[in-house]
Biopython code that builds the backbone (N, CA, C, O; Angstrom):
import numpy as np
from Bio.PDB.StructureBuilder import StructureBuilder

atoms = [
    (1, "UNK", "N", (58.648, 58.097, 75.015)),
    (1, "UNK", "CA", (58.357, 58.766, 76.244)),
    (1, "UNK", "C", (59.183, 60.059, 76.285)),
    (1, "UNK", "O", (60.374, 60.205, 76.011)),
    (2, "UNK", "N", (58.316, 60.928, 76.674)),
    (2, "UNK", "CA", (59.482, 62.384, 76.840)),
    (2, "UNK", "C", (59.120, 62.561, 77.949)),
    (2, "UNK", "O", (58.148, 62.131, 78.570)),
    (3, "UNK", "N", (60.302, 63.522, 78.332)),
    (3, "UNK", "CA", (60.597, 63.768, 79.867)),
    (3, "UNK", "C", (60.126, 65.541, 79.605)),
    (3, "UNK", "O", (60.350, 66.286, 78.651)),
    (4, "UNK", "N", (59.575, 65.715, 80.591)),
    (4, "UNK", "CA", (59.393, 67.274, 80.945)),
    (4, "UNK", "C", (60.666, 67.852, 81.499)),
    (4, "UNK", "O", (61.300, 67.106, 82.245)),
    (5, "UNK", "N", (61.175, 69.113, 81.252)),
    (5, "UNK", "CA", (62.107, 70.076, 81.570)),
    (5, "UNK", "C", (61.824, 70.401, 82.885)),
    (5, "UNK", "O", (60.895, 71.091, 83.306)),
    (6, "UNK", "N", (62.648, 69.881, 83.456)),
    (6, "UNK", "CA", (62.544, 70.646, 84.802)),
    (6, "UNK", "C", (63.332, 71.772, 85.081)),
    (6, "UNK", "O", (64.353, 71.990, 84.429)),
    (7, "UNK", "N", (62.901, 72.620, 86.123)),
    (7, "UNK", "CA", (63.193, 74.044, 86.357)),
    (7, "UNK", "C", (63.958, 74.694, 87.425)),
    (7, "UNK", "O", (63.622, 74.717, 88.609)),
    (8, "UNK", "N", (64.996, 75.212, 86.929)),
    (8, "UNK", "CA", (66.452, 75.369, 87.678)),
    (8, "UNK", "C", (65.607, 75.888, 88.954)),
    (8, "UNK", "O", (64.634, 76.623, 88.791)),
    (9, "UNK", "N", (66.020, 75.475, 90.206)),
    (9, "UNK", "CA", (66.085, 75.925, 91.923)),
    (9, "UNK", "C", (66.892, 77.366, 91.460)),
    (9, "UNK", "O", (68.006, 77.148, 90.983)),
    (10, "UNK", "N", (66.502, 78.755, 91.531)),
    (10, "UNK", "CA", (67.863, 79.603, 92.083)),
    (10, "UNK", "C", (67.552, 79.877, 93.749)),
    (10, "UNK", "O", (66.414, 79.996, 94.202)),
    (11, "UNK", "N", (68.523, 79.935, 94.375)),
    (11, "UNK", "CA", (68.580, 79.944, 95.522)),
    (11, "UNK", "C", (69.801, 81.365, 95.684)),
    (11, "UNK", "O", (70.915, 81.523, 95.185)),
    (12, "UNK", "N", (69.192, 81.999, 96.366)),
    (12, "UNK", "CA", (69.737, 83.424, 96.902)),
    (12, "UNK", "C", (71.201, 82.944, 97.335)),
    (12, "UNK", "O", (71.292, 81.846, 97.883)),
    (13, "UNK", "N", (72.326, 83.693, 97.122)),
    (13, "UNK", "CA", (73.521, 84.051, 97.797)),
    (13, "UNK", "C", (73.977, 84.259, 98.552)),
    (13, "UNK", "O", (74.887, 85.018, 98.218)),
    (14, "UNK", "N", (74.006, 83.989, 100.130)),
    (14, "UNK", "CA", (74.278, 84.885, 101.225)),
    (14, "UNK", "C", (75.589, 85.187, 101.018)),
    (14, "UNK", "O", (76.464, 84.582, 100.399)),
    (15, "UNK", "N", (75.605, 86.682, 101.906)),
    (15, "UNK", "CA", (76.902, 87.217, 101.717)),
    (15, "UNK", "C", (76.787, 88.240, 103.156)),
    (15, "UNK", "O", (75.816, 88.517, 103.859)),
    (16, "UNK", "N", (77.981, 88.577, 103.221)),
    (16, "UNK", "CA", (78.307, 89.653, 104.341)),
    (16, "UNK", "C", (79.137, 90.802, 103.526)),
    (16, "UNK", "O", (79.958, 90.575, 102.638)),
    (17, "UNK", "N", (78.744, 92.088, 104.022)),
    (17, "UNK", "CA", (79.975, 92.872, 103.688)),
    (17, "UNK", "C", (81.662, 92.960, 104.017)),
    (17, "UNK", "O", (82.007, 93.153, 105.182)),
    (18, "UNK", "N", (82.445, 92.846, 103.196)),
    (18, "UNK", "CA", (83.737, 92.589, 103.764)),
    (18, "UNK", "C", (84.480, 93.829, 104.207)),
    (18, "UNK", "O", (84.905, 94.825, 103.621)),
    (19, "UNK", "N", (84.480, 93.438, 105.345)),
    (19, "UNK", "CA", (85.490, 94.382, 106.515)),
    (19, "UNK", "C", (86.631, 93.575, 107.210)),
    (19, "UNK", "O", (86.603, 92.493, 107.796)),
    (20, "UNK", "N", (87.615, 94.429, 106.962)),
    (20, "UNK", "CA", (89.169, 94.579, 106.684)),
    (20, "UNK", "C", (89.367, 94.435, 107.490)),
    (20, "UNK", "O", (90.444, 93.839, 107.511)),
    (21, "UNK", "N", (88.791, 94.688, 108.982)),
    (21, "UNK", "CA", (89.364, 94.789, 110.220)),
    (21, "UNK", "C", (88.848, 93.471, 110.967)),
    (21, "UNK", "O", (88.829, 93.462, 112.198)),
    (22, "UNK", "N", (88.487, 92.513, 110.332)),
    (22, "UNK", "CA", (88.618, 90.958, 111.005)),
    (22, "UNK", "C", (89.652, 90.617, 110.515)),
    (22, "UNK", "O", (90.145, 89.629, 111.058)),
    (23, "UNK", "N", (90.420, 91.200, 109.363)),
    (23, "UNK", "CA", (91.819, 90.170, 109.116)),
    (23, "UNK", "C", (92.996, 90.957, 109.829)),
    (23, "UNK", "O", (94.033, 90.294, 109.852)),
    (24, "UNK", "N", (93.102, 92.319, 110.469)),
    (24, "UNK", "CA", (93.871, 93.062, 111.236)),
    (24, "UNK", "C", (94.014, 92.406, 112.573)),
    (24, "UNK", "O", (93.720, 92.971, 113.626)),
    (25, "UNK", "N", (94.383, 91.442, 112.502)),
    (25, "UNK", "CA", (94.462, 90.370, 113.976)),
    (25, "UNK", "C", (95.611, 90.458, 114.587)),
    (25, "UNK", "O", (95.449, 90.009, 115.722)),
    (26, "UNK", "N", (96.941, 90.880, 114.393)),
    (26, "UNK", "CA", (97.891, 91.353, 114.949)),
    (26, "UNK", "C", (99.017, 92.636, 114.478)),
    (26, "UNK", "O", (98.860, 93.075, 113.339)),
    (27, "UNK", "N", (99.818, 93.066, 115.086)),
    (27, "UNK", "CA", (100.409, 93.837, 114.830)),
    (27, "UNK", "C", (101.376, 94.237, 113.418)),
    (27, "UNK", "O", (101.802, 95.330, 113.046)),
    (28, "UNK", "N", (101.493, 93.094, 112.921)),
    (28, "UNK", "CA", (102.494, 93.375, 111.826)),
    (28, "UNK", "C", (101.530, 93.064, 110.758)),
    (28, "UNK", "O", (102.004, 93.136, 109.624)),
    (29, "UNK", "N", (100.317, 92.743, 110.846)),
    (29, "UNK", "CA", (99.327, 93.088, 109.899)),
    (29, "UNK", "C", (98.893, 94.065, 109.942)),
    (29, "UNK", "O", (98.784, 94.589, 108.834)),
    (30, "UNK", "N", (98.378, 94.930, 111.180)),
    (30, "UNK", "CA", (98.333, 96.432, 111.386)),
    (30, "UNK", "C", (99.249, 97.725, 110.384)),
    (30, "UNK", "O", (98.910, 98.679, 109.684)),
    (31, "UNK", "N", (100.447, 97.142, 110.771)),
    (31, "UNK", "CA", (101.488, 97.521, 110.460)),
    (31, "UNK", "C", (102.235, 97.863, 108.602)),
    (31, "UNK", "O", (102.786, 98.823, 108.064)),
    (32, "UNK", "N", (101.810, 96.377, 108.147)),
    (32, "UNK", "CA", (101.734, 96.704, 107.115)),
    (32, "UNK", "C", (100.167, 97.254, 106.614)),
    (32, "UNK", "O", (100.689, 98.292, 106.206)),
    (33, "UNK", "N", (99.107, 97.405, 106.380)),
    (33, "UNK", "CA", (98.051, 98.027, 106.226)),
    (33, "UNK", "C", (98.191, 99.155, 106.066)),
    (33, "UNK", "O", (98.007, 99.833, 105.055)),
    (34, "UNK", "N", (98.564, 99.460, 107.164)),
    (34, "UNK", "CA", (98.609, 101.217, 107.736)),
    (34, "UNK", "C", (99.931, 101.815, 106.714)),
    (34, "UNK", "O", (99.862, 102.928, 106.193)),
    (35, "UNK", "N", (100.812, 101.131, 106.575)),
    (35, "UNK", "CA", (102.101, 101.589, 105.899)),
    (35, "UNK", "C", (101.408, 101.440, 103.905)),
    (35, "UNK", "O", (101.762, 102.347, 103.152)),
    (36, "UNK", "N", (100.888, 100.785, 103.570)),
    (36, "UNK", "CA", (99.959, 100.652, 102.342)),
    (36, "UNK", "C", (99.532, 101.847, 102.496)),
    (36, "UNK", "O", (100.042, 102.829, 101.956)),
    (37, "UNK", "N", (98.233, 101.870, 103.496)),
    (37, "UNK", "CA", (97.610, 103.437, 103.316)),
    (37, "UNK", "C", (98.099, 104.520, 103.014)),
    (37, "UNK", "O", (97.615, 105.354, 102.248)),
    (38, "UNK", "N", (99.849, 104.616, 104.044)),
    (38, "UNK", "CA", (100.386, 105.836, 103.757)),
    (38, "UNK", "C", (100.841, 106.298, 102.369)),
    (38, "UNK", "O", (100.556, 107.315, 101.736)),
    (39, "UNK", "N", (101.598, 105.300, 102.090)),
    (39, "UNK", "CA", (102.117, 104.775, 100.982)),
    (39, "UNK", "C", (101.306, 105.248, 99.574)),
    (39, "UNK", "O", (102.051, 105.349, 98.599)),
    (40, "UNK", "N", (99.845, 105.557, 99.334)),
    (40, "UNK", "CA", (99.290, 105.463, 98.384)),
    (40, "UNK", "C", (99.064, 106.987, 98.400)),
    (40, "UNK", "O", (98.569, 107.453, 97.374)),
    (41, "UNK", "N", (99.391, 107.950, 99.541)),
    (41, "UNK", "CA", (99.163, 109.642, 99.362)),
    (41, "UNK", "C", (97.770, 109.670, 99.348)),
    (41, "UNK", "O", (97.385, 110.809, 99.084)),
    (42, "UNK", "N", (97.018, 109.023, 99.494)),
    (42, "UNK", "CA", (95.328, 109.390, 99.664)),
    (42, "UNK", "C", (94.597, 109.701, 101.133)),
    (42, "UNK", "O", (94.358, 108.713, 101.827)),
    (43, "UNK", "N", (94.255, 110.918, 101.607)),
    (43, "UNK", "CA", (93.913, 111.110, 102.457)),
    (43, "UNK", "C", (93.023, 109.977, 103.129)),
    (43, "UNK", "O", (93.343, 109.352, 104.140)),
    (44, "UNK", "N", (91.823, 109.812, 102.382)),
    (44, "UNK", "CA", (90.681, 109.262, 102.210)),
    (44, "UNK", "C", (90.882, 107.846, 103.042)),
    (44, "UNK", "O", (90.290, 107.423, 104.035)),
    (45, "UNK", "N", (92.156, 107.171, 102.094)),
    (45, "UNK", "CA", (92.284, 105.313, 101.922)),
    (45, "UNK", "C", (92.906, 105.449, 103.448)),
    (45, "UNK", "O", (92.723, 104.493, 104.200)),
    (46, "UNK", "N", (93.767, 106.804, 104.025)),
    (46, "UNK", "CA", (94.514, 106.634, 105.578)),
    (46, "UNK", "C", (93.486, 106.777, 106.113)),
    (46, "UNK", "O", (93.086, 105.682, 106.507)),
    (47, "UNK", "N", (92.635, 107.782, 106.414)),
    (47, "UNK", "CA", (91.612, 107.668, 107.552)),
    (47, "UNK", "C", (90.690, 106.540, 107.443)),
    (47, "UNK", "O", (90.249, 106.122, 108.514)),
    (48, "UNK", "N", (90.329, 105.993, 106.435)),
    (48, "UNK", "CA", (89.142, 104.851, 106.136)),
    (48, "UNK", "C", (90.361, 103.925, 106.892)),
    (48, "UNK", "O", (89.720, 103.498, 107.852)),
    (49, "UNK", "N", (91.613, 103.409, 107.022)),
    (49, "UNK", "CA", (92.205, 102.414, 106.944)),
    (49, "UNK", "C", (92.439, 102.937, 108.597)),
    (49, "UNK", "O", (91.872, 102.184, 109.388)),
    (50, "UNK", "N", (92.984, 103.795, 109.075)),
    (50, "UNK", "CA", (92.765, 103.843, 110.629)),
    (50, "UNK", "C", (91.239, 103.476, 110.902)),
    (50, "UNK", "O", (91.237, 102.408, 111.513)),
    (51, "UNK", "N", (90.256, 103.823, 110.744)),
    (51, "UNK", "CA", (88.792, 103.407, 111.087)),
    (51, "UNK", "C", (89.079, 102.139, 111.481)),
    (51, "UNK", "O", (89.000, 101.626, 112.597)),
    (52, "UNK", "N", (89.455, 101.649, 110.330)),
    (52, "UNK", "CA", (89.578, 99.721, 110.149)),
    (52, "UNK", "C", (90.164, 99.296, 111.445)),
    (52, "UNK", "O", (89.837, 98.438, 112.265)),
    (53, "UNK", "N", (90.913, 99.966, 111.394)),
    (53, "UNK", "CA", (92.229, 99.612, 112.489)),
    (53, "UNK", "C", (91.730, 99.764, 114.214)),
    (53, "UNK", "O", (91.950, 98.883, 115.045)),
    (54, "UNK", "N", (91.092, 100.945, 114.484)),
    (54, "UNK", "CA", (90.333, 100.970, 115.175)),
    (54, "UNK", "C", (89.145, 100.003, 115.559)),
    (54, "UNK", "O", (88.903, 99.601, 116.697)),
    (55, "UNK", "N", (88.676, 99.801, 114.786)),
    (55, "UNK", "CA", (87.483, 98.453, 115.085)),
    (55, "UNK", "C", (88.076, 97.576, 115.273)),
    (55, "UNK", "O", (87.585, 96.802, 116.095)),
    (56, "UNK", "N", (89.183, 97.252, 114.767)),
    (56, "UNK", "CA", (89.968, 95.710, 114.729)),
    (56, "UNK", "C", (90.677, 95.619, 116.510)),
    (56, "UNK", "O", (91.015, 94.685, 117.238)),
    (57, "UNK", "N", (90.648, 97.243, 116.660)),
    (57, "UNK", "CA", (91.702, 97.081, 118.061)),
    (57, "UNK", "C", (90.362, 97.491, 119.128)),
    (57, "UNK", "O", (90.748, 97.891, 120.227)),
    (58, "UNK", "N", (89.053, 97.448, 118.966)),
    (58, "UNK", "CA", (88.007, 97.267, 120.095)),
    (58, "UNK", "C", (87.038, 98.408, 119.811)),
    (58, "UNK", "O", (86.179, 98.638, 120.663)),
    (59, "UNK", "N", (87.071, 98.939, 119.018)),
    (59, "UNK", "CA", (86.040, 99.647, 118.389)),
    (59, "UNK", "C", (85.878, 101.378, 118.971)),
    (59, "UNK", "O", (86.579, 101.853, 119.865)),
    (60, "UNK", "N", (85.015, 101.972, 118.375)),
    (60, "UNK", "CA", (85.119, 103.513, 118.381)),
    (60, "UNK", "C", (84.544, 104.046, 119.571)),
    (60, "UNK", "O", (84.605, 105.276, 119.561)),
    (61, "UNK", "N", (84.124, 103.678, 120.374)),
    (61, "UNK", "CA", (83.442, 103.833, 121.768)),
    (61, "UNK", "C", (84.817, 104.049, 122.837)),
    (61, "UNK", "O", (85.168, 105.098, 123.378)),
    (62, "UNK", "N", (85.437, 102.719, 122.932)),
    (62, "UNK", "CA", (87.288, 102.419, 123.492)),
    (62, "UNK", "C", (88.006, 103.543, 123.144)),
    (62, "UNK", "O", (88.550, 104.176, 124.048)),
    (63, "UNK", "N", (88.139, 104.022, 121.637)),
    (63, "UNK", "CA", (88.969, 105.023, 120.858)),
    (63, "UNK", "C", (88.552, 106.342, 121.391)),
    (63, "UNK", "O", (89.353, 107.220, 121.710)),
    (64, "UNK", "N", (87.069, 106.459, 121.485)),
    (64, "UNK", "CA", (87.381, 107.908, 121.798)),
    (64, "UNK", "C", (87.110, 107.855, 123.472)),
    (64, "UNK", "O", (86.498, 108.714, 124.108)),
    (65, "UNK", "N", (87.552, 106.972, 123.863)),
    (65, "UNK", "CA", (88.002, 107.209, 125.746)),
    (65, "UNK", "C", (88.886, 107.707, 125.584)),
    (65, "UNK", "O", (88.872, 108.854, 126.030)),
    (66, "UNK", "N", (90.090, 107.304, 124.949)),
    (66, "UNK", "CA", (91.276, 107.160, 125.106)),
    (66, "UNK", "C", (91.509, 108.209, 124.697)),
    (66, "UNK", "O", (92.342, 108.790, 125.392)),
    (67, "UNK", "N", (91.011, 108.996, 123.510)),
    (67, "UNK", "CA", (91.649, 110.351, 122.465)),
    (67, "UNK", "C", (90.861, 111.377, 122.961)),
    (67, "UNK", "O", (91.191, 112.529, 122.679)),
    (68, "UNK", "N", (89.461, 111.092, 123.940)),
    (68, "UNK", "CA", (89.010, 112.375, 124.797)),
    (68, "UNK", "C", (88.272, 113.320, 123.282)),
    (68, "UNK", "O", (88.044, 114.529, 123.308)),
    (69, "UNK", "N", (87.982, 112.323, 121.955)),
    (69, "UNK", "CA", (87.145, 112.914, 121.279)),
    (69, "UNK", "C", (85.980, 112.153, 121.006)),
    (69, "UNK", "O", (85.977, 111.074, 121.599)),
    (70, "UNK", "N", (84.707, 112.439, 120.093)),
    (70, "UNK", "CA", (83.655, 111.806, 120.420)),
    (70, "UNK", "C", (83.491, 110.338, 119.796)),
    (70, "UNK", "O", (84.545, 109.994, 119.263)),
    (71, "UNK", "N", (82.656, 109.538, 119.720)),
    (71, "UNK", "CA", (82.631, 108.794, 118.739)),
    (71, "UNK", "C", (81.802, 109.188, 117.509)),
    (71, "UNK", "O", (81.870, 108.555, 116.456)),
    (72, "UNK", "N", (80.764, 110.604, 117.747)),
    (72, "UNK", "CA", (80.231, 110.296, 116.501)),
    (72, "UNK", "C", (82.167, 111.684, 115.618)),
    (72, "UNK", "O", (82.905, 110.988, 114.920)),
    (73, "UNK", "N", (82.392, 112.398, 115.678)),
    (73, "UNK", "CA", (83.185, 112.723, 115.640)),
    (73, "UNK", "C", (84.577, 112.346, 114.642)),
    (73, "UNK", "O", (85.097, 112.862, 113.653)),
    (74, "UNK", "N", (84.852, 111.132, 115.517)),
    (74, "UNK", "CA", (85.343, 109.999, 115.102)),
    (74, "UNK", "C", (85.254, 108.566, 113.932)),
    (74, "UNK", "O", (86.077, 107.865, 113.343)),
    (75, "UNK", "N", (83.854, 108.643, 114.022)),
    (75, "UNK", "CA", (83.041, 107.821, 112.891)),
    (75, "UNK", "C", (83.572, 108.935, 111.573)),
    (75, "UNK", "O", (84.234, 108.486, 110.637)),
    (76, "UNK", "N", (83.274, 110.077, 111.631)),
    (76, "UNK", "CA", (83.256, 111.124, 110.491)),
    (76, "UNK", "C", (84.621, 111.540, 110.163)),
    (76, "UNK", "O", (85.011, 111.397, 109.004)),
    (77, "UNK", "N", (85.388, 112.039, 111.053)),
    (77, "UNK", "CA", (86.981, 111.394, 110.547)),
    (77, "UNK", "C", (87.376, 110.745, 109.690)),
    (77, "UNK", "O", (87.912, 110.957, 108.602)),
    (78, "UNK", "N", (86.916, 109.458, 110.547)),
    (78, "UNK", "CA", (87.711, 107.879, 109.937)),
    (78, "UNK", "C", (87.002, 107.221, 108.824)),
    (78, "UNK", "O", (87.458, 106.196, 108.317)),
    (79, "UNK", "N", (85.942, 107.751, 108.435)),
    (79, "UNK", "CA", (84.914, 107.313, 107.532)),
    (79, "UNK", "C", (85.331, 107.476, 106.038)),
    (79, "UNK", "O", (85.967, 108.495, 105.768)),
    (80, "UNK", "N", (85.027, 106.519, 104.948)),
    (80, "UNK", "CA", (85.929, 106.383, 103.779)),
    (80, "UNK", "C", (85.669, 108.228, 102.875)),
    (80, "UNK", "O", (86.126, 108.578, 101.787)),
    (81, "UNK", "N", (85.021, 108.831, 103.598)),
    (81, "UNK", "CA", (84.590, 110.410, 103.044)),
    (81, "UNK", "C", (85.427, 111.368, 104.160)),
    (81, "UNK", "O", (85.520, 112.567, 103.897)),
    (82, "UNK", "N", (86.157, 110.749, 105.649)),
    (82, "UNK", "CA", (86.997, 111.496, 106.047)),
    (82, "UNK", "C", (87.586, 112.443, 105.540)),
    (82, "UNK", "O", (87.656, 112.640, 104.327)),
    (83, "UNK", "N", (88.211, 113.330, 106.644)),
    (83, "UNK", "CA", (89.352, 113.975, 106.347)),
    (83, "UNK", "C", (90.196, 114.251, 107.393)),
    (83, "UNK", "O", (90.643, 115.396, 107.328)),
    (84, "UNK", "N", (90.664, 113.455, 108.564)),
    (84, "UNK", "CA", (90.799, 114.194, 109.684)),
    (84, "UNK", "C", (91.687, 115.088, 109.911)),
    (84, "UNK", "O", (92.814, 114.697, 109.607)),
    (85, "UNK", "N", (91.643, 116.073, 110.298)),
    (85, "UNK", "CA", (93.098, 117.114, 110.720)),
    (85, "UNK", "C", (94.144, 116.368, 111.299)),
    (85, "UNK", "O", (93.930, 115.585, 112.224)),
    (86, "UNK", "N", (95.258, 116.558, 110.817)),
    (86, "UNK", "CA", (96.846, 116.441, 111.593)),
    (86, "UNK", "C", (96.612, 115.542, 113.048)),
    (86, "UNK", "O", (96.809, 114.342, 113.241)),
    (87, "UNK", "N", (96.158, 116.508, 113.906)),
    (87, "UNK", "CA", (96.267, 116.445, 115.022)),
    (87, "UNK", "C", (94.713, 115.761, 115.727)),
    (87, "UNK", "O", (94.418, 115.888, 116.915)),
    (88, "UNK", "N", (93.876, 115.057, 114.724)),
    (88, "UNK", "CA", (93.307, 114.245, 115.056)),
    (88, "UNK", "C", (93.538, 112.689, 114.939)),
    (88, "UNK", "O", (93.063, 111.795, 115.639)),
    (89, "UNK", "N", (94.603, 112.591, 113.607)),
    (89, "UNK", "CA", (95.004, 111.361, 113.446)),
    (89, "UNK", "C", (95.985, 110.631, 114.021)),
    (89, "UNK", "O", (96.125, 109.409, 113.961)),
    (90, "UNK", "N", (97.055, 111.885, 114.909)),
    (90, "UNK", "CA", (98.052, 111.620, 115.647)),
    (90, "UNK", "C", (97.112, 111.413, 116.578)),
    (90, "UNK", "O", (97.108, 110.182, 116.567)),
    (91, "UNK", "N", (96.021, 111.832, 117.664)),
    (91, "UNK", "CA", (95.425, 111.123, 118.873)),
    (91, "UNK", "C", (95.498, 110.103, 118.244)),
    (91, "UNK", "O", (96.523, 109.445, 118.424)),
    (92, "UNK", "N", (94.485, 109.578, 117.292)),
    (92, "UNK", "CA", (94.220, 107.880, 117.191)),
    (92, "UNK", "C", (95.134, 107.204, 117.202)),
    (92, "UNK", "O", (95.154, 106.201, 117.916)),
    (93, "UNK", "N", (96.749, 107.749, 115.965)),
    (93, "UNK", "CA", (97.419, 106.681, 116.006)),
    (93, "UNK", "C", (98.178, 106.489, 117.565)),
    (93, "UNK", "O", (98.765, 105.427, 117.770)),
    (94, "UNK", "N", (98.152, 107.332, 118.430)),
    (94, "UNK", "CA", (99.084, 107.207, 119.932)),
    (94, "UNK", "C", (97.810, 106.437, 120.492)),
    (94, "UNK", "O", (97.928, 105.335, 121.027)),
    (95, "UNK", "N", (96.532, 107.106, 120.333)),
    (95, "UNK", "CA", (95.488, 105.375, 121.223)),
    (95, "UNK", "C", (95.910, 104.288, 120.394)),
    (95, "UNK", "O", (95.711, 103.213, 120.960)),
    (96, "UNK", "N", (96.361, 104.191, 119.395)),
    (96, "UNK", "CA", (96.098, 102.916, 119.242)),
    (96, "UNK", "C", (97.903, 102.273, 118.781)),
    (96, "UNK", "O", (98.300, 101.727, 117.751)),
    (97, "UNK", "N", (98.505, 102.585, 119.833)),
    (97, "UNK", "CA", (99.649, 102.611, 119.637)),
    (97, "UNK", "C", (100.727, 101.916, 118.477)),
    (97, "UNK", "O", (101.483, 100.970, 118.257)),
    (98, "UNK", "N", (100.184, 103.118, 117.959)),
    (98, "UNK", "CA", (100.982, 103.484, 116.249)),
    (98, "UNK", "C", (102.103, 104.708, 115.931)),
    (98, "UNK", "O", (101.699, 105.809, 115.558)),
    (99, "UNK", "N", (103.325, 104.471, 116.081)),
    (99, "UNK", "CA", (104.049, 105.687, 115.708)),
    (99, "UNK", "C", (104.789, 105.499, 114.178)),
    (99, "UNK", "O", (105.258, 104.578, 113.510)),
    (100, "UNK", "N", (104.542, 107.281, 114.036)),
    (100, "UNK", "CA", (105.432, 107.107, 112.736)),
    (100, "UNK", "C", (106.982, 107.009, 112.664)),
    (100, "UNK", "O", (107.938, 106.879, 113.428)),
    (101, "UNK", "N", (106.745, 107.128, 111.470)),
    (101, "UNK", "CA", (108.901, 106.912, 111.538)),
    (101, "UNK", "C", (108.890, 107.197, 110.132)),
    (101, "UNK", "O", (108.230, 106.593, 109.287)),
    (102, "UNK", "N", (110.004, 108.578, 109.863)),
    (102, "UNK", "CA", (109.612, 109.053, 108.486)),
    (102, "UNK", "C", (111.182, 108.710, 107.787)),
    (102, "UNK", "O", (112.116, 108.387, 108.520)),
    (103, "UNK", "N", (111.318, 108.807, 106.511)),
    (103, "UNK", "CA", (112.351, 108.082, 105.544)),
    (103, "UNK", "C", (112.132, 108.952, 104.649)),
    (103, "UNK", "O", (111.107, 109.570, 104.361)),
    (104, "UNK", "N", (113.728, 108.971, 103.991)),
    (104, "UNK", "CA", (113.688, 109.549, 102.819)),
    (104, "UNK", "C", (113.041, 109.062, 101.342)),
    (104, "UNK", "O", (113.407, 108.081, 100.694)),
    (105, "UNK", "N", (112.377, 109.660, 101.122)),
    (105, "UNK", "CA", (111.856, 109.352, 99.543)),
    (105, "UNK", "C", (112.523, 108.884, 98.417)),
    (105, "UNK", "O", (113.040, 109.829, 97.822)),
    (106, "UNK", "N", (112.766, 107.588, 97.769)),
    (106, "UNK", "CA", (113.818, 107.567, 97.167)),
    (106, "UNK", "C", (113.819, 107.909, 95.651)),
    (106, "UNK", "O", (114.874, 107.896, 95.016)),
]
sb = StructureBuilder()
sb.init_structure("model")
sb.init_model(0)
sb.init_chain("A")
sb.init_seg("    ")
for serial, (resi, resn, name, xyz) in enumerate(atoms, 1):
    if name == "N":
        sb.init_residue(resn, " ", resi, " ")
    sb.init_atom(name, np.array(xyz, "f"), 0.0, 1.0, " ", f" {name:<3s}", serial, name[0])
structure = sb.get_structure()
């Protein structure tokens, strides 16, 4: 008696895209994140990583109440193709109460 080959089930993968800013759940995770970002000298990885930070702390609608700039504005900033000026990233980090504190380079 032979048995016929039966034929593998593939069954699709679900997946979600992973965003950073569901694991930004409190402050000293904030904290270190944001200090990573700085840390690496990449414009790009700081504004993409404030974005994060922003969604994690109530999203870009909240942010630009508070910074009196827009959200689409803001999306383009903080977006991993950002660049924001100086004095756009200081609004976000004071909405989203973040100060720096600078150290010598060792």
């Amino acid at each position: 008696m032979q048995r016929t080959p039966r034929k593998k089930i593939q069954r699709a993968l679900k997946t979600k895209p992973y965003d950073v800013a569901e694991f930004l759940t409190d402050p000293e995770t904030i904290a270190a994140y944001l200090t990573q970002a700085l840390e690496s000298d990449d414009p790009r990885y700081i504004a993409k990583a404030l974005g994060a930070i922003a969604r994690a702390r109530g999203g870009m609608a909240q942010l630009a109440r508070e910074t009196g700039l827009t959200r689409e504005a803001l999306y383009r900033a903080l977006s991993e193709t950002g660049n924001p000026e100086l004095g756009t990233a200081l609004k976000v980090m004071r909405a989203l109460g973040i100060r720096l504190k600078v150290s010598l380079a060792a």
